[in-house]
C-alpha positions as CSV (number, residue, x, y, z in Angstrom):
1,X,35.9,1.7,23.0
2,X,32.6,1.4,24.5
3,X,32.2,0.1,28.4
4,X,29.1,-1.8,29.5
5,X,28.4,-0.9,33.3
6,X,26.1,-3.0,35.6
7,X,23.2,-1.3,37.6
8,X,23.4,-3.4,40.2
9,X,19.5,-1.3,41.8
10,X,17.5,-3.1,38.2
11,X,20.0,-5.6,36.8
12,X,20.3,-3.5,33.8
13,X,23.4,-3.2,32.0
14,X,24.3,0.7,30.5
15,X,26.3,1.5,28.0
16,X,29.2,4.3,28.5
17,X,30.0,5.2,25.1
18,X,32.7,8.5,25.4
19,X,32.9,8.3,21.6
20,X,29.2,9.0,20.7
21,X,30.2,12.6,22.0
22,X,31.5,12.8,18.9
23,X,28.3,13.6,17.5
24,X,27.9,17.6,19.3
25,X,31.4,18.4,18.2
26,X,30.3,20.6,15.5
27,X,26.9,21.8,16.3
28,X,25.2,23.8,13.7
29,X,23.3,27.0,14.1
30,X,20.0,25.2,14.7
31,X,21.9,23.1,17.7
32,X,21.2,19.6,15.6
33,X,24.3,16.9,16.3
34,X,26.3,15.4,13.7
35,X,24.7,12.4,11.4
36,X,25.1,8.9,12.8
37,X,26.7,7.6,9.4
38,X,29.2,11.0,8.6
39,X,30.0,14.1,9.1
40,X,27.9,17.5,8.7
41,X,28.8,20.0,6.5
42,X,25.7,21.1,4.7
43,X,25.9,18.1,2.8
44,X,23.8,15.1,3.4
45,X,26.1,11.7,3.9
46,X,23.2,9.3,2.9
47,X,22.3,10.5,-0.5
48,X,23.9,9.1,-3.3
49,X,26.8,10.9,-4.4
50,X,28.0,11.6,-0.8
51,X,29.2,7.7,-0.1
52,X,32.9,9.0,0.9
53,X,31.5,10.8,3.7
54,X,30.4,7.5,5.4
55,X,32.6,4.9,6.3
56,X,32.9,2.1,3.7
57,X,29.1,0.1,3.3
58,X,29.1,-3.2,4.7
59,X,26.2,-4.3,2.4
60,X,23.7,-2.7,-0.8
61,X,20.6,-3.8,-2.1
62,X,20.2,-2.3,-5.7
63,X,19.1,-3.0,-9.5
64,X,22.5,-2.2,-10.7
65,X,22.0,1.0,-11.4
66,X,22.8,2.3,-8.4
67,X,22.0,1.7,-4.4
68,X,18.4,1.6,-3.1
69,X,19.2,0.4,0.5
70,X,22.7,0.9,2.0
71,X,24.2,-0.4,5.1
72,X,27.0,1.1,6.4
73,X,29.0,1.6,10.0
74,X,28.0,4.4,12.4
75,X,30.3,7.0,12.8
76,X,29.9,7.5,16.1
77,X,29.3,3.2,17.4
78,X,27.8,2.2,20.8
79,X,29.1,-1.1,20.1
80,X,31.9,-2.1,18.4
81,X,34.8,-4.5,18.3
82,X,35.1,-7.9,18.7
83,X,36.7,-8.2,22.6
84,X,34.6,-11.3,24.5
85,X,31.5,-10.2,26.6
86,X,34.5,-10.9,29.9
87,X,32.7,-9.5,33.2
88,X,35.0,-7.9,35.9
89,X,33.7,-7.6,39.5
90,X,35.8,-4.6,40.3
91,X,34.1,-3.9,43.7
92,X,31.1,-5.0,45.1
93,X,28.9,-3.0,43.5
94,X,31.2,-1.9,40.5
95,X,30.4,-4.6,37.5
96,X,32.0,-3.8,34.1
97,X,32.3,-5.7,30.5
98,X,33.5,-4.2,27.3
99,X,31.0,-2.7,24.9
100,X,32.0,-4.8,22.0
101,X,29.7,-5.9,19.0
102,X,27.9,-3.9,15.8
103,X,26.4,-0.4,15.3
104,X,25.1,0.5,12.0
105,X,23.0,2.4,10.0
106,X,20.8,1.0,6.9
107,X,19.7,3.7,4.3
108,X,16.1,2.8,3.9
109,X,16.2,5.0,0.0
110,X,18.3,7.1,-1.8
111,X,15.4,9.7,-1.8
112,X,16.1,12.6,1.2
113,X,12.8,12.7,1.6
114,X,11.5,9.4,1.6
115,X,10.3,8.1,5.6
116,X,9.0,4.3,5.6
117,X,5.5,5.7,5.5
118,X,6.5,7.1,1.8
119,X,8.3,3.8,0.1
120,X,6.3,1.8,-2.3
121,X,6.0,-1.8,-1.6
122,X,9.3,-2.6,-3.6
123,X,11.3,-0.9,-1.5
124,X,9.7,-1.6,1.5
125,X,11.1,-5.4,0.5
126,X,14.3,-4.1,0.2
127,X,14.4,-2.5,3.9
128,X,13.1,-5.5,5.5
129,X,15.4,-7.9,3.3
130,X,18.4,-6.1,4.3
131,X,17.4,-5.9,7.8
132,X,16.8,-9.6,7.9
133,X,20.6,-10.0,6.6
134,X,22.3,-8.0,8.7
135,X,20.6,-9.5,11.9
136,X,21.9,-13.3,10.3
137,X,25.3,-11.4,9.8
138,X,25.4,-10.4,13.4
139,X,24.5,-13.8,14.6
140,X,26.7,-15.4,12.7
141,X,29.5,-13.3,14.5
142,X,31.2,-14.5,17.5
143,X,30.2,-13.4,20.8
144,X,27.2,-11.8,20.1
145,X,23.7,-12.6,21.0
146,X,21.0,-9.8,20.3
147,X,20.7,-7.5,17.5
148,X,18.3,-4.2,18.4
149,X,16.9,-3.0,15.2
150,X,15.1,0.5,15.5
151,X,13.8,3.4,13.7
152,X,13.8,6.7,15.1
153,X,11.9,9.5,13.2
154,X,11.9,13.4,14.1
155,X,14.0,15.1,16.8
156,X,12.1,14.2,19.8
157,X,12.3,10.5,18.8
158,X,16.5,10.9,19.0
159,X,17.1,11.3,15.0
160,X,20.4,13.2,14.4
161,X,19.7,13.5,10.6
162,X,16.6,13.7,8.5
163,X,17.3,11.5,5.8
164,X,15.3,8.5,7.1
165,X,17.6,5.4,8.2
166,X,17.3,2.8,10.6
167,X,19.4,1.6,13.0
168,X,21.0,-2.0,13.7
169,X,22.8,-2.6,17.0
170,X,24.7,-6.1,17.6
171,X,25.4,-6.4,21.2
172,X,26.6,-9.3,23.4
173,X,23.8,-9.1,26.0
174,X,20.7,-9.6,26.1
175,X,18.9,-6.1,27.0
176,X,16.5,-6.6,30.0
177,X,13.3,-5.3,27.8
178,X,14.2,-8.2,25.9
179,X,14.3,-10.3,28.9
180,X,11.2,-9.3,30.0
181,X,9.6,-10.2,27.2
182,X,10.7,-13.7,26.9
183,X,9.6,-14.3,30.4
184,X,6.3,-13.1,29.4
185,X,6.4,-15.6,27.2
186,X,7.4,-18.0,29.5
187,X,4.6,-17.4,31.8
188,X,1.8,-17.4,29.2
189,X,0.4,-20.6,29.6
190,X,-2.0,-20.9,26.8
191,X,0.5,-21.4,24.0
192,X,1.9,-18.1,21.8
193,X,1.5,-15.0,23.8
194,X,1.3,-12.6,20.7
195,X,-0.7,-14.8,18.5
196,X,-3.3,-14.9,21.9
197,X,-3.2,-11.6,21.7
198,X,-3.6,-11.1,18.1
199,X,-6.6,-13.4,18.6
200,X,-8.5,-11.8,21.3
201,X,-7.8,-8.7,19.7
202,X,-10.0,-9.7,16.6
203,X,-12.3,-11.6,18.4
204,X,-12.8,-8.0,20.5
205,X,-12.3,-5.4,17.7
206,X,-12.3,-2.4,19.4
207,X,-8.5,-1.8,19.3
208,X,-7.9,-3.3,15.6
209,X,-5.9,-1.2,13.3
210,X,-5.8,-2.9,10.3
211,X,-5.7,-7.0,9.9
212,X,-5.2,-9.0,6.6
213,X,-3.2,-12.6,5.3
214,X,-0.2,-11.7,7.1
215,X,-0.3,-9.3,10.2
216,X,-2.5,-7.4,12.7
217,X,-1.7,-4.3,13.6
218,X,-3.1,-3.3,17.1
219,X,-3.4,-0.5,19.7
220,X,-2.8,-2.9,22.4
221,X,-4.7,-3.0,25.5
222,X,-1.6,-2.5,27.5
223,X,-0.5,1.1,25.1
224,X,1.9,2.9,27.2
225,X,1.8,5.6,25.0
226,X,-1.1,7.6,22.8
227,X,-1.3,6.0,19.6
228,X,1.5,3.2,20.3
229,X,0.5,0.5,17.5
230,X,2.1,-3.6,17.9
231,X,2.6,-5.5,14.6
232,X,2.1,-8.7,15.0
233,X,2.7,-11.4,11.5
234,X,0.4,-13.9,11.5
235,X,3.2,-16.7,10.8
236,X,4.3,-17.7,14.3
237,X,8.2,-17.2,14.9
238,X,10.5,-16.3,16.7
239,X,13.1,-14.6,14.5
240,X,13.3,-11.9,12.4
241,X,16.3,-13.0,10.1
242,X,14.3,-16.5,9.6
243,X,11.3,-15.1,8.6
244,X,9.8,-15.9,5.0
245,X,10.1,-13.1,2.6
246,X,6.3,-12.7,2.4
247,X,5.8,-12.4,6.3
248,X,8.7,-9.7,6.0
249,X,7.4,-7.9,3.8
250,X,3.8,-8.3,5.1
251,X,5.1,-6.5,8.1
252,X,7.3,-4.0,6.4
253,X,3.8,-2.8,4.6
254,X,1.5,-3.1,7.4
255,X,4.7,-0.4,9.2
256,X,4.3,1.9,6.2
257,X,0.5,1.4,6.4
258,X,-0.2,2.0,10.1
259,X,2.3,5.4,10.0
260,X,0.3,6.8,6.8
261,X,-2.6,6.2,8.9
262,X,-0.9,8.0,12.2
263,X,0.2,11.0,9.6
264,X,-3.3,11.4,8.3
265,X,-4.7,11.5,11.6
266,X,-2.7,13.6,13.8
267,X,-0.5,15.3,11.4
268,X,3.3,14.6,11.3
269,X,4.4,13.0,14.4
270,X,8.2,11.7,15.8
271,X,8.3,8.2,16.2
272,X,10.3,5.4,16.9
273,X,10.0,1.9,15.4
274,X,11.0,-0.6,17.7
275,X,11.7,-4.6,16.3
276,X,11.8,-7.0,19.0
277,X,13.4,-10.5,17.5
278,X,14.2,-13.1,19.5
279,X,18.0,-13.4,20.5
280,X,19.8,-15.9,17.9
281,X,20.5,-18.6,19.8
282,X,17.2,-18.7,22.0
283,X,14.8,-21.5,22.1
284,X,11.5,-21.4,23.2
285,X,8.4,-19.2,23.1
286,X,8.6,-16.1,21.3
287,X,7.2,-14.5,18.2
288,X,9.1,-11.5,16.6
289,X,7.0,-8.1,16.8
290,X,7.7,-4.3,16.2
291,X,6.3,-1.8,18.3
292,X,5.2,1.8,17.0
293,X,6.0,4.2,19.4
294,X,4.6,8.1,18.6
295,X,6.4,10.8,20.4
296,X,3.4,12.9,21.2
297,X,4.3,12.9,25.0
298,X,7.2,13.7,27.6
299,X,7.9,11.4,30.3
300,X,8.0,13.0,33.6
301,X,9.4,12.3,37.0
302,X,6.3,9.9,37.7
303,X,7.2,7.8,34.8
304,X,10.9,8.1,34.7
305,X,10.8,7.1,38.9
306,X,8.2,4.6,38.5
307,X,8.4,3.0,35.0
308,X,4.7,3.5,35.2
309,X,4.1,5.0,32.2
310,X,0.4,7.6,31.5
311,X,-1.4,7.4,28.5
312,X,-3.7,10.2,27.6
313,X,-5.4,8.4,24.8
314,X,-7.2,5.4,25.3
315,X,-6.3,2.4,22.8
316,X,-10.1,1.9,22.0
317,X,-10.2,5.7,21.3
318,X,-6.6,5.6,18.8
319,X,-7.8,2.1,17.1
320,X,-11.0,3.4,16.3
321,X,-8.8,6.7,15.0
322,X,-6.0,5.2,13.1
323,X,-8.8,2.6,11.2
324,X,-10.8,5.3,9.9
325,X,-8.1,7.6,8.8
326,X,-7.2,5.1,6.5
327,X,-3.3,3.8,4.7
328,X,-3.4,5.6,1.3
Protein backbone atom coordinates (compact mmCIF):
# COMPACT_ATOMS: atom_id res chain seq x y z
CA UNK A 1 0.00 0.00 0.00
CA UNK A 2 1.01 3.33 -0.94
CA UNK A 3 1.54 6.31 1.87
CA UNK A 4 0.92 9.95 1.08
CA UNK A 5 3.44 12.12 3.15
CA UNK A 6 2.93 15.88 3.78
CA UNK A 7 5.82 18.39 2.99
CA UNK A 8 5.01 20.52 5.45
CA UNK A 9 8.24 23.46 3.64
CA UNK A 10 5.51 23.68 0.08
CA UNK A 11 2.24 22.11 1.25
CA UNK A 12 2.75 19.42 -1.17
CA UNK A 13 1.71 16.05 -0.57
CA UNK A 14 4.40 13.01 -1.85
CA UNK A 15 3.75 9.84 -2.58
CA UNK A 16 5.87 6.83 -0.89
CA UNK A 17 5.09 4.01 -3.02
CA UNK A 18 7.63 0.88 -1.70
CA UNK A 19 5.84 -1.21 -4.38
CA UNK A 20 6.75 0.70 -7.55
CA UNK A 21 10.32 -0.76 -6.76
CA UNK A 22 9.03 -3.51 -8.24
CA UNK A 23 9.72 -2.18 -11.43
CA UNK A 24 14.06 -2.59 -11.17
CA UNK A 25 13.69 -6.11 -9.90
CA UNK A 26 14.67 -7.64 -13.05
CA UNK A 27 16.73 -5.15 -14.97
CA UNK A 28 17.77 -6.17 -18.41
CA UNK A 29 21.13 -5.87 -20.00
CA UNK A 30 20.37 -2.35 -21.26
CA UNK A 31 19.38 -1.27 -17.40
CA UNK A 32 15.56 -0.51 -18.73
CA UNK A 33 12.84 -1.24 -15.60
CA UNK A 34 10.09 -3.52 -15.93
CA UNK A 35 6.77 -2.42 -18.04
CA UNK A 36 4.08 -0.52 -15.97
CA UNK A 37 1.31 -2.99 -17.10
CA UNK A 38 3.44 -6.67 -16.79
CA UNK A 39 6.31 -8.19 -16.57
CA UNK A 40 9.55 -8.29 -18.91
CA UNK A 41 10.70 -11.16 -20.48
CA UNK A 42 11.45 -10.29 -24.07
CA UNK A 43 7.99 -10.24 -24.65
CA UNK A 44 5.97 -7.15 -24.93
CA UNK A 45 2.75 -7.19 -22.36
CA UNK A 46 0.75 -4.59 -24.55
CA UNK A 47 0.55 -6.31 -27.81
CA UNK A 48 -2.20 -8.37 -28.57
CA UNK A 49 -1.55 -11.88 -27.84
CA UNK A 50 0.33 -11.09 -24.60
CA UNK A 51 -3.03 -9.99 -22.50
CA UNK A 52 -2.16 -12.67 -19.59
CA UNK A 53 0.80 -10.90 -18.82
CA UNK A 54 -1.23 -7.86 -17.60
CA UNK A 55 -3.56 -7.88 -15.01
CA UNK A 56 -7.16 -8.39 -16.11
CA UNK A 57 -8.43 -5.00 -18.42
CA UNK A 58 -10.72 -2.92 -16.72
CA UNK A 59 -12.19 -1.52 -20.10
CA UNK A 60 -11.62 -2.15 -24.36
CA UNK A 61 -12.57 -0.05 -27.08
CA UNK A 62 -12.66 -2.34 -30.25
CA UNK A 63 -14.71 -3.32 -33.63
CA UNK A 64 -15.15 -6.79 -32.50
CA UNK A 65 -12.45 -8.12 -34.04
CA UNK A 66 -10.20 -7.52 -31.54
CA UNK A 67 -8.96 -4.61 -29.01
CA UNK A 68 -7.76 -1.21 -30.40
CA UNK A 69 -7.50 0.60 -27.03
CA UNK A 70 -7.07 -1.30 -23.78
CA UNK A 71 -7.22 -0.21 -20.19
CA UNK A 72 -5.82 -2.21 -17.83
CA UNK A 73 -4.24 -1.87 -13.96
CA UNK A 74 -0.56 -1.06 -13.45
CA UNK A 75 1.53 -3.52 -12.17
CA UNK A 76 3.44 -1.68 -10.15
CA UNK A 77 0.22 1.25 -8.71
CA UNK A 78 1.02 4.58 -6.97
CA UNK A 79 -2.38 4.58 -5.98
CA UNK A 80 -4.52 1.95 -5.20
CA UNK A 81 -7.25 0.74 -2.85
CA UNK A 82 -10.17 2.19 -1.66
CA UNK A 83 -9.13 3.23 2.31
CA UNK A 84 -10.65 7.04 2.96
CA UNK A 85 -8.27 10.00 2.22
CA UNK A 86 -8.00 9.88 6.79
CA UNK A 87 -5.03 12.40 7.75
CA UNK A 88 -2.95 11.58 10.84
CA UNK A 89 -0.93 14.31 12.54
CA UNK A 90 1.66 11.96 13.92
CA UNK A 91 4.06 14.74 15.14
CA UNK A 92 4.19 18.22 14.42
CA UNK A 93 5.70 18.12 11.41
CA UNK A 94 4.96 14.34 10.48
CA UNK A 95 1.56 14.41 8.38
CA UNK A 96 0.52 11.10 6.75
CA UNK A 97 -2.72 9.64 4.70
CA UNK A 98 -3.01 6.49 2.80
CA UNK A 99 -2.20 6.36 -0.88
CA UNK A 100 -5.43 4.91 -1.90
CA UNK A 101 -7.28 5.50 -5.38
CA UNK A 102 -6.55 4.23 -9.26
CA UNK A 103 -3.30 3.63 -11.34
CA UNK A 104 -3.67 2.48 -14.81
CA UNK A 105 -2.39 2.18 -18.07
CA UNK A 106 -4.60 2.67 -21.39
CA UNK A 107 -3.03 1.05 -24.60
CA UNK A 108 -3.35 3.78 -26.99
CA UNK A 109 -3.04 0.78 -30.29
CA UNK A 110 -2.36 -2.64 -30.69
CA UNK A 111 0.51 -1.62 -33.09
CA UNK A 112 4.20 -1.66 -31.09
CA UNK A 113 5.08 0.92 -32.95
CA UNK A 114 2.39 3.32 -33.09
CA UNK A 115 3.14 6.79 -30.71
CA UNK A 116 -0.01 9.31 -30.71
CA UNK A 117 1.88 11.30 -33.38
CA UNK A 118 1.33 7.99 -35.70
CA UNK A 119 -2.68 7.06 -35.08
CA UNK A 120 -5.06 8.04 -37.73
CA UNK A 121 -7.89 10.14 -36.68
CA UNK A 122 -10.06 6.91 -35.84
CA UNK A 123 -8.02 5.97 -33.31
CA UNK A 124 -7.11 9.04 -32.07
CA UNK A 125 -11.13 8.98 -31.11
CA UNK A 126 -10.67 5.94 -29.52
CA UNK A 127 -7.74 7.21 -27.09
CA UNK A 128 -9.58 10.21 -26.09
CA UNK A 129 -13.04 8.35 -25.69
CA UNK A 130 -11.52 5.96 -23.35
CA UNK A 131 -9.69 8.47 -21.47
CA UNK A 132 -12.85 10.54 -21.05
CA UNK A 133 -14.45 7.13 -19.48
CA UNK A 134 -12.12 6.24 -17.27
CA UNK A 135 -11.77 9.81 -15.68
CA UNK A 136 -16.04 9.56 -15.26
CA UNK A 137 -15.20 6.00 -13.79
CA UNK A 138 -12.83 7.44 -11.25
CA UNK A 139 -15.16 10.16 -10.25
CA UNK A 140 -17.79 8.13 -9.90
CA UNK A 141 -15.69 6.21 -7.28
CA UNK A 142 -15.87 7.03 -3.69
CA UNK A 143 -13.27 9.13 -2.10
CA UNK A 144 -11.59 10.34 -4.97
CA UNK A 145 -11.25 13.71 -6.43
CA UNK A 146 -8.63 14.21 -9.26
CA UNK A 147 -7.70 11.97 -11.93
CA UNK A 148 -3.93 12.92 -13.55
CA UNK A 149 -3.92 11.69 -17.08
CA UNK A 150 -0.35 11.68 -18.78
CA UNK A 151 1.67 10.53 -21.51
CA UNK A 152 5.20 9.96 -21.11
CA UNK A 153 7.29 9.14 -24.41
CA UNK A 154 11.12 8.09 -24.57
CA UNK A 155 13.40 7.36 -21.58
CA UNK A 156 14.17 10.74 -20.46
CA UNK A 157 10.42 11.55 -20.24
CA UNK A 158 10.11 8.31 -17.48
CA UNK A 159 8.68 5.56 -20.09
CA UNK A 160 9.54 2.05 -18.76
CA UNK A 161 8.36 0.40 -22.03
CA UNK A 162 8.15 1.55 -25.63
CA UNK A 163 4.96 0.46 -26.71
CA UNK A 164 3.23 3.78 -26.45
CA UNK A 165 0.51 4.01 -23.48
CA UNK A 166 -0.81 6.56 -21.43
CA UNK A 167 -1.19 6.74 -17.97
CA UNK A 168 -4.45 7.49 -15.70
CA UNK A 169 -3.94 8.09 -12.01
CA UNK A 170 -7.14 8.42 -9.60
CA UNK A 171 -6.00 10.03 -6.49
CA UNK A 172 -7.91 11.55 -3.47
CA UNK A 173 -6.10 14.90 -3.36
CA UNK A 174 -5.97 17.44 -5.25
CA UNK A 175 -2.13 17.80 -6.52
CA UNK A 176 -0.85 21.43 -5.78
CA UNK A 177 0.02 22.12 -9.74
CA UNK A 178 -3.62 21.54 -9.95
CA UNK A 179 -4.26 23.96 -7.22
CA UNK A 180 -2.31 26.43 -8.58
CA UNK A 181 -3.98 26.47 -11.60
CA UNK A 182 -7.42 26.97 -10.32
CA UNK A 183 -6.31 29.88 -8.39
CA UNK A 184 -5.01 31.31 -11.47
CA UNK A 185 -8.18 31.06 -12.49
CA UNK A 186 -9.51 32.52 -9.67
CA UNK A 187 -7.53 35.51 -9.93
CA UNK A 188 -8.10 36.22 -13.61
CA UNK A 189 -10.52 38.72 -13.63
CA UNK A 190 -11.54 39.16 -17.10
CA UNK A 191 -13.54 35.99 -17.44
CA UNK A 192 -11.80 32.41 -18.80
CA UNK A 193 -8.19 32.56 -18.33
CA UNK A 194 -7.28 30.09 -21.21
CA UNK A 195 -9.83 31.25 -23.62
CA UNK A 196 -8.01 35.07 -22.84
CA UNK A 197 -5.19 33.49 -23.57
CA UNK A 198 -6.15 31.59 -26.64
CA UNK A 199 -7.45 35.01 -27.72
CA UNK A 200 -4.54 37.25 -27.34
CA UNK A 201 -2.59 34.60 -28.64
CA UNK A 202 -4.42 34.95 -32.13
CA UNK A 203 -4.85 38.37 -31.91
CA UNK A 204 -0.70 38.45 -31.48
CA UNK A 205 0.31 35.51 -33.75
CA UNK A 206 3.73 35.21 -33.12
CA UNK A 207 3.46 32.08 -30.84
CA UNK A 208 0.52 30.23 -32.85
CA UNK A 209 1.06 26.70 -33.72
CA UNK A 210 -1.77 25.69 -35.41
CA UNK A 211 -5.59 27.09 -34.83
CA UNK A 212 -8.82 25.69 -36.48
CA UNK A 213 -12.92 25.00 -35.39
CA UNK A 214 -11.94 23.46 -32.23
CA UNK A 215 -8.47 24.18 -30.61
CA UNK A 216 -5.30 26.43 -30.59
CA UNK A 217 -2.34 25.04 -30.09
CA UNK A 218 0.31 27.55 -28.62
CA UNK A 219 3.88 28.09 -27.50
CA UNK A 220 2.80 30.02 -24.69
CA UNK A 221 4.33 33.17 -23.61
CA UNK A 222 5.08 31.74 -20.27
CA UNK A 223 7.08 28.17 -21.97
CA UNK A 224 9.11 26.80 -19.36
CA UNK A 225 10.62 24.54 -21.54
CA UNK A 226 12.00 24.67 -25.44
CA UNK A 227 9.24 23.82 -27.60
CA UNK A 228 6.55 23.29 -24.67
CA UNK A 229 3.14 23.64 -26.79
CA UNK A 230 -0.61 24.28 -24.68
CA UNK A 231 -3.73 22.89 -26.26
CA UNK A 232 -6.39 24.80 -25.63
CA UNK A 233 -10.31 23.53 -27.27
CA UNK A 234 -12.15 26.25 -28.27
CA UNK A 235 -15.47 24.95 -26.28
CA UNK A 236 -15.11 26.44 -22.85
CA UNK A 237 -15.11 23.72 -20.00
CA UNK A 238 -13.93 22.58 -17.32
CA UNK A 239 -13.81 18.84 -17.59
CA UNK A 240 -12.35 16.39 -19.58
CA UNK A 241 -14.85 13.42 -19.05
CA UNK A 242 -17.78 16.07 -20.00
CA UNK A 243 -16.46 17.14 -22.96
CA UNK A 244 -18.36 16.62 -26.41
CA UNK A 245 -16.94 13.97 -28.51
CA UNK A 246 -15.99 16.50 -31.23
CA UNK A 247 -14.04 18.85 -28.82
CA UNK A 248 -12.23 15.49 -27.76
CA UNK A 249 -11.30 14.48 -30.60
CA UNK A 250 -10.48 18.02 -31.81
CA UNK A 251 -7.84 17.97 -29.16
CA UNK A 252 -6.74 14.36 -29.55
CA UNK A 253 -5.80 15.48 -33.35
CA UNK A 254 -4.46 18.82 -32.76
CA UNK A 255 -1.91 16.40 -29.95
CA UNK A 256 -1.00 14.07 -32.86
CA UNK A 257 -0.73 17.20 -35.08
CA UNK A 258 1.52 19.46 -32.96
CA UNK A 259 4.01 16.23 -32.15
CA UNK A 260 4.33 15.31 -36.05
CA UNK A 261 5.15 18.88 -36.30
CA UNK A 262 7.88 18.66 -33.18
CA UNK A 263 9.27 15.22 -34.97
CA UNK A 264 9.67 16.94 -38.25
CA UNK A 265 11.36 19.70 -36.79
CA UNK A 266 13.79 18.58 -34.31
CA UNK A 267 13.98 15.02 -35.03
CA UNK A 268 12.59 12.41 -32.45
CA UNK A 269 12.28 13.94 -29.16
CA UNK A 270 11.01 12.44 -25.34
CA UNK A 271 8.02 13.95 -24.28
CA UNK A 272 5.42 14.02 -21.86
CA UNK A 273 1.80 14.83 -22.43
CA UNK A 274 0.36 16.38 -19.60
CA UNK A 275 -3.98 16.75 -19.30
CA UNK A 276 -5.00 19.13 -16.81
CA UNK A 277 -8.98 18.51 -16.12
CA UNK A 278 -10.64 20.13 -13.57
CA UNK A 279 -11.20 17.93 -10.29
CA UNK A 280 -14.83 16.26 -10.49
CA UNK A 281 -16.58 17.85 -8.14
CA UNK A 282 -15.12 21.55 -8.58
CA UNK A 283 -17.09 24.52 -9.51
CA UNK A 284 -15.92 27.47 -10.89
CA UNK A 285 -13.44 28.79 -13.39
CA UNK A 286 -11.51 26.38 -15.26
CA UNK A 287 -11.14 25.13 -18.84
CA UNK A 288 -9.42 21.63 -19.31
CA UNK A 289 -5.99 21.94 -21.28
CA UNK A 290 -3.02 19.50 -22.02
CA UNK A 291 0.42 20.64 -21.92
CA UNK A 292 3.27 19.35 -24.36
CA UNK A 293 6.26 19.00 -22.63
CA UNK A 294 9.62 18.05 -24.89
CA UNK A 295 12.41 16.62 -22.99
CA UNK A 296 15.17 18.42 -24.79
CA UNK A 297 16.65 19.79 -21.45
CA UNK A 298 17.93 18.71 -17.81
CA UNK A 299 16.87 20.66 -14.93
CA UNK A 300 19.59 21.63 -12.78
CA UNK A 301 20.22 22.80 -9.25
CA UNK A 302 18.89 26.44 -10.20
CA UNK A 303 15.67 25.03 -11.33
CA UNK A 304 15.18 22.14 -9.00
CA UNK A 305 16.10 24.81 -5.87
CA UNK A 306 14.19 27.61 -7.33
CA UNK A 307 11.26 26.23 -9.39
CA UNK A 308 12.50 28.83 -11.79
CA UNK A 309 12.67 27.05 -14.62
CA UNK A 310 15.36 28.29 -18.15
CA UNK A 311 14.20 28.10 -21.44
CA UNK A 312 16.75 28.17 -24.22
CA UNK A 313 14.31 28.70 -26.98
CA UNK A 314 12.22 31.46 -27.12
CA UNK A 315 8.32 30.67 -27.76
CA UNK A 316 8.23 33.19 -30.72
CA UNK A 317 11.35 31.35 -32.08
CA UNK A 318 9.56 27.39 -31.57
CA UNK A 319 5.97 28.84 -32.84
CA UNK A 320 7.33 30.19 -35.79
CA UNK A 321 9.29 26.57 -35.94
CA UNK A 322 6.64 24.10 -35.28
CA UNK A 323 4.07 26.15 -37.92
CA UNK A 324 6.33 25.84 -40.67
CA UNK A 325 7.36 22.34 -40.28
CA UNK A 326 4.02 21.47 -40.81
CA UNK A 327 1.43 18.12 -39.29
CA UNK A 328 1.60 15.64 -42.19
Amino acid sequence: MSQLRLDPLTGRWVVVSPNRSGRLASLPPDGRPDAEGGAAGGRCPFCPGNEAETRPAVATHGDGGGWLVRVVPNLYPAFEGTAPMAVRHLAPVFTEAPGSGAHEVLVLSPRHDRAWADLADGQVDLVMEALAGRVAAHAGTPGLRYSQAIVNCGRRAGASIDHPHAQLLGMPFVPRELADEQAGFARFEGGCLLCATAAAEEGEGRRVVRADAGVVVVCPFWSASPYEMLVVPREHGGHLHRAGATGRSAVGRALRDGLRRLRACIGPADYNLVFHSAPYRAHGGFHWHVHVVPKLTTPAGFESGTGVMVNVVAPEAAAAALAAAGGA
